[in-house]
Backbone bond lengths (Angstrom), bond angles and torsions (degrees), N, CA, C in turn:
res aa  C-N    CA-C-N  psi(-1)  N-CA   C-N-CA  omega(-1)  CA-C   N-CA-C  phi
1 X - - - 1.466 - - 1.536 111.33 -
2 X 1.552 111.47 -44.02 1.491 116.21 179.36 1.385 100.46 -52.20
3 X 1.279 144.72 -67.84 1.179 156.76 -168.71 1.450 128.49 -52.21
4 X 1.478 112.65 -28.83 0.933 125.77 160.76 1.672 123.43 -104.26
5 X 1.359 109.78 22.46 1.032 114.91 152.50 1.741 127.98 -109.82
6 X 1.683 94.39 -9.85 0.992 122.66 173.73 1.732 103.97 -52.04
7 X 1.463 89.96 -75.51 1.492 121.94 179.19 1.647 110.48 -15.15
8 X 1.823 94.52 -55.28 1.499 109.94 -162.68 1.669 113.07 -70.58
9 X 1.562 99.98 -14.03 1.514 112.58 -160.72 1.831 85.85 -91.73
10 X 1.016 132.99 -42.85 1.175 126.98 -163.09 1.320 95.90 -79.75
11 X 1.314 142.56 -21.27 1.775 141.82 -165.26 1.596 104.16 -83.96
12 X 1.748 105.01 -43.97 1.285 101.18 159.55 1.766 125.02 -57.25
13 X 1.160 113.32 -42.73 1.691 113.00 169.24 1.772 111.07 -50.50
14 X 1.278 105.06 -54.27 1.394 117.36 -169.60 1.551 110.81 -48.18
15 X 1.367 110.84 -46.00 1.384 140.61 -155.82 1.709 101.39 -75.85
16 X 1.501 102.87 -26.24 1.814 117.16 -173.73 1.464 114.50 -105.19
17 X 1.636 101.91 10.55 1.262 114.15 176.00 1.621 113.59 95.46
18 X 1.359 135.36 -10.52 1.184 132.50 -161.29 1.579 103.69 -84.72
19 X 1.459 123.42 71.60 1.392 128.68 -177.30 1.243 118.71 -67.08
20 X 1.413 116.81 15.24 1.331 96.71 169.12 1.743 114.51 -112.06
21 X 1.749 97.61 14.00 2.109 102.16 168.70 1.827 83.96 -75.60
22 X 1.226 135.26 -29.70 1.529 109.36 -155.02 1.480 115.33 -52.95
23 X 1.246 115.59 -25.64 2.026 119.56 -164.84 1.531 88.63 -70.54
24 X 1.272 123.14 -59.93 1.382 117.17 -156.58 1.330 128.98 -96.65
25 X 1.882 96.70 5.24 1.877 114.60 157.13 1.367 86.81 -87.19
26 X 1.165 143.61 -80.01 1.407 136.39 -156.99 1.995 106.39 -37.90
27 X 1.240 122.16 -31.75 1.302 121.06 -163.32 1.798 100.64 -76.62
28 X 1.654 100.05 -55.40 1.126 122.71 168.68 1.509 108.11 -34.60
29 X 1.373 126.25 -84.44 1.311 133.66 174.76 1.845 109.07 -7.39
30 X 1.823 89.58 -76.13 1.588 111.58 -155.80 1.496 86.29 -64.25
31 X 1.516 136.76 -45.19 1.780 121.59 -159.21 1.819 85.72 -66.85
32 X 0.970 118.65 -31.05 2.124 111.15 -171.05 1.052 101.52 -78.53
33 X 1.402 120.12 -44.82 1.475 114.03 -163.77 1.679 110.28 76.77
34 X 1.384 76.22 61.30 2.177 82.68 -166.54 1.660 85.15 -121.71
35 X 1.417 108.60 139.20 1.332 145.01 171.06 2.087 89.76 -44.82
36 X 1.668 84.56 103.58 1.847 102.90 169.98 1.357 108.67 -75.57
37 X 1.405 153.73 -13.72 1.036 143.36 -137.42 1.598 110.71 -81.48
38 X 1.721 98.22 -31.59 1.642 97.46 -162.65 1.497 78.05 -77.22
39 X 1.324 136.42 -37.61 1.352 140.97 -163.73 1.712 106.87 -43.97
40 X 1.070 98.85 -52.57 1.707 111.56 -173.57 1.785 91.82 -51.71
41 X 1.799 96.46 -79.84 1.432 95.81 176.43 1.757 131.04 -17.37
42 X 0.913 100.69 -67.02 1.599 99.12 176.47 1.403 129.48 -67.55
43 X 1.544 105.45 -16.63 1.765 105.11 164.73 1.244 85.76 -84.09
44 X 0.832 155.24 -33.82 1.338 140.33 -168.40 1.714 114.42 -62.52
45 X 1.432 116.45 -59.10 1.465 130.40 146.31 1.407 108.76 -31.24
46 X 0.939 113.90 -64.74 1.896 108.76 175.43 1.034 124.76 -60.60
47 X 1.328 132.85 -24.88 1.325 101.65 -167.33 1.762 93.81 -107.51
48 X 1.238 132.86 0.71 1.527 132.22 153.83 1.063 95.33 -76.10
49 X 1.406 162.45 -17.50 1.445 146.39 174.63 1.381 116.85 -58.44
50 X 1.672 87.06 -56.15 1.809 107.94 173.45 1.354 121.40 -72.59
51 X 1.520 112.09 -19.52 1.590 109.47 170.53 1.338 91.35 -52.50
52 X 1.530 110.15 -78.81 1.785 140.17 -142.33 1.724 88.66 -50.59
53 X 1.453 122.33 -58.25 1.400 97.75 171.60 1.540 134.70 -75.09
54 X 1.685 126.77 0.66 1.464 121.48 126.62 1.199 143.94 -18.84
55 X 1.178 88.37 -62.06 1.408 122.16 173.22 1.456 110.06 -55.15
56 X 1.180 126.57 -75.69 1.426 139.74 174.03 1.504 110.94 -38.20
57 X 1.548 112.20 -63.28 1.319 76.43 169.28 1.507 155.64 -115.24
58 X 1.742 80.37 53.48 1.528 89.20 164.85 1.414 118.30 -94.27
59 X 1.474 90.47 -27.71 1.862 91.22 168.90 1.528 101.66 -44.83
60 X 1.437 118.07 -57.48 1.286 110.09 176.66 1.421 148.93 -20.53
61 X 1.196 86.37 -81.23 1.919 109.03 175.21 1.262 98.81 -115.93
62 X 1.869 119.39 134.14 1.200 107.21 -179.94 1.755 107.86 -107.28
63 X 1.627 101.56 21.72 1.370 101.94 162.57 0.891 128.00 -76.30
64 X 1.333 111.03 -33.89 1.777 122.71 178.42 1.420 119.88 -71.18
65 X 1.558 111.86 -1.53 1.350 115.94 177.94 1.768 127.54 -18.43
66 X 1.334 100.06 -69.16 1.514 138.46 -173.79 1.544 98.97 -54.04
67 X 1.571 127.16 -56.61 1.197 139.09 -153.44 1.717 98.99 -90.93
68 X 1.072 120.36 -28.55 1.531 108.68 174.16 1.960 111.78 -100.36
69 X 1.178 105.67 -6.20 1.630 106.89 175.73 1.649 95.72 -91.45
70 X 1.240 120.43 -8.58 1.665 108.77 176.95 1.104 107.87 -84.52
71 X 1.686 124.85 -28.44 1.380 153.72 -175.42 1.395 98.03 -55.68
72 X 1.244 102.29 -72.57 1.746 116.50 -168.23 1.510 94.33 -60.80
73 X 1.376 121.90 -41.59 1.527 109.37 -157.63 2.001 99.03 -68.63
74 X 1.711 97.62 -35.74 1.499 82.31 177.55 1.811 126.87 -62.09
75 X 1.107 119.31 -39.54 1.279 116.61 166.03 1.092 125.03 -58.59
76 X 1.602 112.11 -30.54 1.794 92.52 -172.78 1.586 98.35 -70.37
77 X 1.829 130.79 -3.80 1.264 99.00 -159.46 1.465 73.07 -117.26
78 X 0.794 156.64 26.85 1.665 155.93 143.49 1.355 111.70 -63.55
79 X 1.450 122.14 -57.07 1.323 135.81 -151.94 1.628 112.58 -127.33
80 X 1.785 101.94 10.67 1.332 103.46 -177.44 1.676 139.04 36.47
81 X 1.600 80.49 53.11 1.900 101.75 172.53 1.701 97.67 -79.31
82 X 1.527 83.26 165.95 1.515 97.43 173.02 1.457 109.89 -94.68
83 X 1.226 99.04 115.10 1.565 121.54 -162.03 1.762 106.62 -69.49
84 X 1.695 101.59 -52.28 1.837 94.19 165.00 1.144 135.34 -45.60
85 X 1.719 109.29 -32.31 1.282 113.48 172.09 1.058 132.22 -66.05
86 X 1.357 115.11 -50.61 1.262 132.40 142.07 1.693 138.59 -20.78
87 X 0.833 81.56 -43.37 1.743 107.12 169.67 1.658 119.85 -63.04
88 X 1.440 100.62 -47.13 1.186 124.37 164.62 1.514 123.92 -78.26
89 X 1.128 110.62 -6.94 1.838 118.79 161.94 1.555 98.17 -81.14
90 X 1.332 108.21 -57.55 1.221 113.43 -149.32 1.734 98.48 -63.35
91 X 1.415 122.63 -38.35 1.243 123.47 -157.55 1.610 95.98 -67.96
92 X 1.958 123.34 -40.35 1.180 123.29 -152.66 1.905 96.10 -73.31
93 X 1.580 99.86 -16.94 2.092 103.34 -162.88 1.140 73.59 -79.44
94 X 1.070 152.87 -80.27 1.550 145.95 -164.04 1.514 134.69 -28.53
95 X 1.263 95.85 -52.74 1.516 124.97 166.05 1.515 103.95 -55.21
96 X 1.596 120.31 -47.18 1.478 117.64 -176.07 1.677 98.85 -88.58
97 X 1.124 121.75 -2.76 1.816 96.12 177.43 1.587 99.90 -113.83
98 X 1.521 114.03 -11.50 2.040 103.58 155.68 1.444 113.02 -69.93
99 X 1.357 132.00 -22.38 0.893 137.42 -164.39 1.756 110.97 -87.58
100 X 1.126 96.18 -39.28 1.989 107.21 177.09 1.419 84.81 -73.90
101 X 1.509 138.30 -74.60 1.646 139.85 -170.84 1.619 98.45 -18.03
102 X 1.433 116.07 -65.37 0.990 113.10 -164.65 1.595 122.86 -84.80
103 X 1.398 112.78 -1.12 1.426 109.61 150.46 1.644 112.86 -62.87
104 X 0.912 86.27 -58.82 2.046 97.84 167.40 1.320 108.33 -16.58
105 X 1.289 85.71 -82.16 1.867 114.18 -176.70 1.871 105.59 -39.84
106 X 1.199 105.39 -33.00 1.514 110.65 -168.80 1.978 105.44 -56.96
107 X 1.811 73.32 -73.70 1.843 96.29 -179.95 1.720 107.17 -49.11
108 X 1.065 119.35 -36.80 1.942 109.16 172.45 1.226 129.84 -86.52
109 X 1.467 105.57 -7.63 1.731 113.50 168.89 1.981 86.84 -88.09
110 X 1.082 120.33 -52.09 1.236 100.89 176.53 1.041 148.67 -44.01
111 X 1.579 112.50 -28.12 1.985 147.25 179.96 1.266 78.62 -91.72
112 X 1.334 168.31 -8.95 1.296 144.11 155.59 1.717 90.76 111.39
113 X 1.100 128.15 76.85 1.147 134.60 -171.60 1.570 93.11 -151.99
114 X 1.116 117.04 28.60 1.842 109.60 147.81 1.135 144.93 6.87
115 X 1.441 104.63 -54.27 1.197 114.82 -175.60 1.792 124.17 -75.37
116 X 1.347 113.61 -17.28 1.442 149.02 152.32 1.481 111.95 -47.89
117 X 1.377 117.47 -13.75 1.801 110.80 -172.12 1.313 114.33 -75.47
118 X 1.360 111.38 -41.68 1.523 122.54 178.17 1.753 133.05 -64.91
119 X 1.955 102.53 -6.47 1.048 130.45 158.41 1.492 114.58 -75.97
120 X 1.774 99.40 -64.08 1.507 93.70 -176.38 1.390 122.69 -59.39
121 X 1.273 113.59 -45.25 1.426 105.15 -171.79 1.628 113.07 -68.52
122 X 1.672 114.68 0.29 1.582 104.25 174.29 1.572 111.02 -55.34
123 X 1.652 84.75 -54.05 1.712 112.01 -171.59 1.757 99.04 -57.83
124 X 1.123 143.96 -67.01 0.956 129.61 -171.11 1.701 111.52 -58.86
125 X 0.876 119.89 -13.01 1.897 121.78 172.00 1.647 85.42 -64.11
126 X 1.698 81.15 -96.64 1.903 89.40 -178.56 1.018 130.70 24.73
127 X 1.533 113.23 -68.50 1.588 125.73 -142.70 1.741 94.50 -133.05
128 X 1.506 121.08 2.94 1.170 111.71 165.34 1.796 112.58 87.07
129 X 1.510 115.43 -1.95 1.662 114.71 -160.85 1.749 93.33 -68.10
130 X 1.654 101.14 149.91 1.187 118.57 -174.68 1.900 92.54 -73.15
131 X 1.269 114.17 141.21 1.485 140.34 -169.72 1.557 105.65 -70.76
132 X 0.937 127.83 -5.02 1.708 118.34 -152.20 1.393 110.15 -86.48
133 X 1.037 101.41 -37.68 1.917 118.25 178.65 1.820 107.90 -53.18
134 X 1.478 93.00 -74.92 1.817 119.78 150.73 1.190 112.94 -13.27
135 X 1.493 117.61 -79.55 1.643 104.80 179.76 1.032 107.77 -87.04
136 X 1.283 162.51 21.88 1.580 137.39 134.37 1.362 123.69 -69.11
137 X 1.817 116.64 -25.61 1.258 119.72 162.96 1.027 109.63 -54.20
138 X 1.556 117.28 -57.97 0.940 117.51 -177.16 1.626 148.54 -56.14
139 X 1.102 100.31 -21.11 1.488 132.74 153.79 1.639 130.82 -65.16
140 X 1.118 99.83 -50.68 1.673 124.88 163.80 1.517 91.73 -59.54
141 X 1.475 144.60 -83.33 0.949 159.56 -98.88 1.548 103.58 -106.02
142 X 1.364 102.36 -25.02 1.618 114.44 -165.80 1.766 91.47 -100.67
143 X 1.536 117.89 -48.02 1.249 109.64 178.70 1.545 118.22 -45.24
144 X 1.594 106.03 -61.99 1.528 96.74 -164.64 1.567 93.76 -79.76
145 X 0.975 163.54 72.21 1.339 167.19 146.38 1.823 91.03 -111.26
146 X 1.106 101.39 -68.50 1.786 115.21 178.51 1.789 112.96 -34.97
147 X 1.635 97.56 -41.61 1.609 109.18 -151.90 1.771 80.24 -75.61
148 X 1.191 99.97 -74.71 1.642 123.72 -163.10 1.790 110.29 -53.56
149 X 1.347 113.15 -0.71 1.305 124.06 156.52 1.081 118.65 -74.54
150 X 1.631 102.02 -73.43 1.416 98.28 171.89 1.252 153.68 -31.36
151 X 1.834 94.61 -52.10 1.931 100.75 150.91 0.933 135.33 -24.10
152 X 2.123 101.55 -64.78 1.195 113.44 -177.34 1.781 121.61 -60.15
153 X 1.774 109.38 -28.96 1.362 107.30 -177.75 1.276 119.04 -44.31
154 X 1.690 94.33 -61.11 1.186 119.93 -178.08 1.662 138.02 -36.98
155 X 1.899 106.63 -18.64 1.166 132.81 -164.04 1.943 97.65 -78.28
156 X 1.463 93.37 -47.85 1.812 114.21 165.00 1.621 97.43 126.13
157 X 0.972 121.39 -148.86 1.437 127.06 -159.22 1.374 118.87 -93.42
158 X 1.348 100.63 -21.09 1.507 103.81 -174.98 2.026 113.21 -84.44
159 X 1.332 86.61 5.45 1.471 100.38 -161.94 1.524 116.75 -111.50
160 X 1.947 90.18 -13.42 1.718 100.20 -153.68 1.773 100.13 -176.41
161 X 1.018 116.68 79.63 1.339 112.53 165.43 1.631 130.75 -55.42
162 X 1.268 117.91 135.58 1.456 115.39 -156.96 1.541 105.78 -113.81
163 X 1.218 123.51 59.22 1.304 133.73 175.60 1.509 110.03 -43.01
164 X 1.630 110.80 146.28 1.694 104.52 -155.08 1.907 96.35 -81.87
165 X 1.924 116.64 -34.04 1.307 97.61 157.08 1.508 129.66 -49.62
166 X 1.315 120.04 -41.93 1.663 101.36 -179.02 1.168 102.56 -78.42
167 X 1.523 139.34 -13.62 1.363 111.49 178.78 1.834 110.86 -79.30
168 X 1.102 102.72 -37.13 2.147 96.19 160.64 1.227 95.12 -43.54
169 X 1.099 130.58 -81.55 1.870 134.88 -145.94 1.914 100.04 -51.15
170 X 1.266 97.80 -41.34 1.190 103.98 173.72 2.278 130.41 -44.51
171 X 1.621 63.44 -52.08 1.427 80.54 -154.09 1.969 87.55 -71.03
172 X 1.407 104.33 -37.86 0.930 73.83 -160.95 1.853 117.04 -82.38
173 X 1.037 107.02 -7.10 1.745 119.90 167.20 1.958 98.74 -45.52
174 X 1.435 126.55 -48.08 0.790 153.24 -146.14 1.733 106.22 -66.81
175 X 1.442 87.80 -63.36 1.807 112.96 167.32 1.500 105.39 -50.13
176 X 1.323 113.29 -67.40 1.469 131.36 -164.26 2.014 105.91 -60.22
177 X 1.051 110.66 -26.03 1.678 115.63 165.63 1.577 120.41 -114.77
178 X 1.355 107.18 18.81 1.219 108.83 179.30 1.469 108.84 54.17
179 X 1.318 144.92 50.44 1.695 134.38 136.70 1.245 119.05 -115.95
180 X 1.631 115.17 45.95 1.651 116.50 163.73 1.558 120.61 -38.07
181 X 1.621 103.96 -42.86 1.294 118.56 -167.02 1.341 119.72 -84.01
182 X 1.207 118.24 -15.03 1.443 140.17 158.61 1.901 124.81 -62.92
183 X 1.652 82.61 -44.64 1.737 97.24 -174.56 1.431 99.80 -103.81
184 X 1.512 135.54 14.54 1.528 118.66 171.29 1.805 84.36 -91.47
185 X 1.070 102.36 -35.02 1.712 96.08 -158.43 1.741 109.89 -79.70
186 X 1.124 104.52 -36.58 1.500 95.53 146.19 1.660 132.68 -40.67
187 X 1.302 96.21 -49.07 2.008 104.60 -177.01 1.336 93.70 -71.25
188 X 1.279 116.60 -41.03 1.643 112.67 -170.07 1.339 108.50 -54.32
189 X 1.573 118.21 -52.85 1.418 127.52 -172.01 1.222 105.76 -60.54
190 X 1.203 120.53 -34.70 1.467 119.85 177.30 1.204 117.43 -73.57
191 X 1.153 129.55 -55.78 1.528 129.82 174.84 1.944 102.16 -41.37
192 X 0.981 110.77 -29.14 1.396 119.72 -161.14 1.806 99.74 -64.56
193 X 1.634 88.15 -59.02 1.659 105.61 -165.83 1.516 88.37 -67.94
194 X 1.383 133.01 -25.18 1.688 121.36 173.05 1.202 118.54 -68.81
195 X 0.790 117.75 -37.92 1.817 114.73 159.44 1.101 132.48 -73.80
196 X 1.537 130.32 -41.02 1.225 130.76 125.29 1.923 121.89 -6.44
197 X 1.074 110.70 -47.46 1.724 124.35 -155.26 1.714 90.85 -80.93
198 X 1.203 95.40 -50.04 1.908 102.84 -170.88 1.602 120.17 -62.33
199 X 1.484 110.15 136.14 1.114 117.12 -173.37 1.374 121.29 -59.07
């Protein structure tokens, strides 16, 4: 009776995904000679438990991509899942955690986080997403980057260093929204207060 209550306690584990009671219910079973069937059943329950939360969290984090599709790939060949199918979970959890990234990606190219564009728009290639969202962040995102530079140029050097890459990136944000004439006179003022600064 102990033993087969044993049994039942580990089917519940099995059943919640904890695949590693199966070795020593299966041992249990075969030393009793106790009816495996529910046994099968519940690895069976388990190891779709542990897919489905694979799965999940890749929707999650789409860093972990790699590390939970090796996961899944080991079980399906443990427990002889259908690996195509599988494949096709895994591709859609993926698809949904590039897709949250690049909401991400949206809202920080928008806060003036620029440097983020060349990410998002991978992901939106990728997966085909219609552009429209994308370039208005992007638009938004590049302006006040442009605006809130300028200020800062303008303050002079001690306020805002004018590195000759951000002044390209600059200039050319500048062209592309029409305030060349805004941001030469900024650099000007600055160059000004740089000479000014020197002993």
């Amino acid at each position: 009776m102990a033993d087969t209550e044993k049994l039942l306690q580990y089917i519940d584990r099995i059943e919640e995904g904890e695949l590693a009671c199966i070795a020593p219910a299966e041992k249990l079973a075969k030393e009793q000679g106790l009816n495996v069937r529910h046994l099968q059943e519940a690895v069976r329950t388990g190891v779709d438990k542990k897919v489905t939360l694979f799965l999940q969290k890749i929707k999650e984090k789409s860093e972990d991509i790699e590390v939970y599709t090796k996961l899944i790939e080991a079980l399906a060949r443990e427990y002889n899942l259908d690996l195509a199918e599988l494949e096709k979970g895994i591709k859609e959890a993926a698809k949904e955690a590039e897709v949250r990234k690049l909401n991400y990606y949206i809202n920080m190219i928008e806060n003036e986080n620029i440097h983020l564009i060349g990410k998002a728009k991978a992901i939106q290639k990728k997966y085909g997403i219609e552009s429209g969202i994308l370039d208005e962040a992007i638009r938004r995102g590049e302006y006040a980057y442009l605006l809130r530079s300028v200020k800062q140029i303008k303050k002079g050097p001690h306020f805002h260093p004018l590195l000759p890459r951000e002044e390209r990136i600059l200039r050319s944000l500048a062209k592309k929204h029409g305030h060349e004439i805004e941001l030469e006179g900024a650099i000007e003022c600055w160059r000004t207060l740089s000479c000014q600064s020197k002993p």
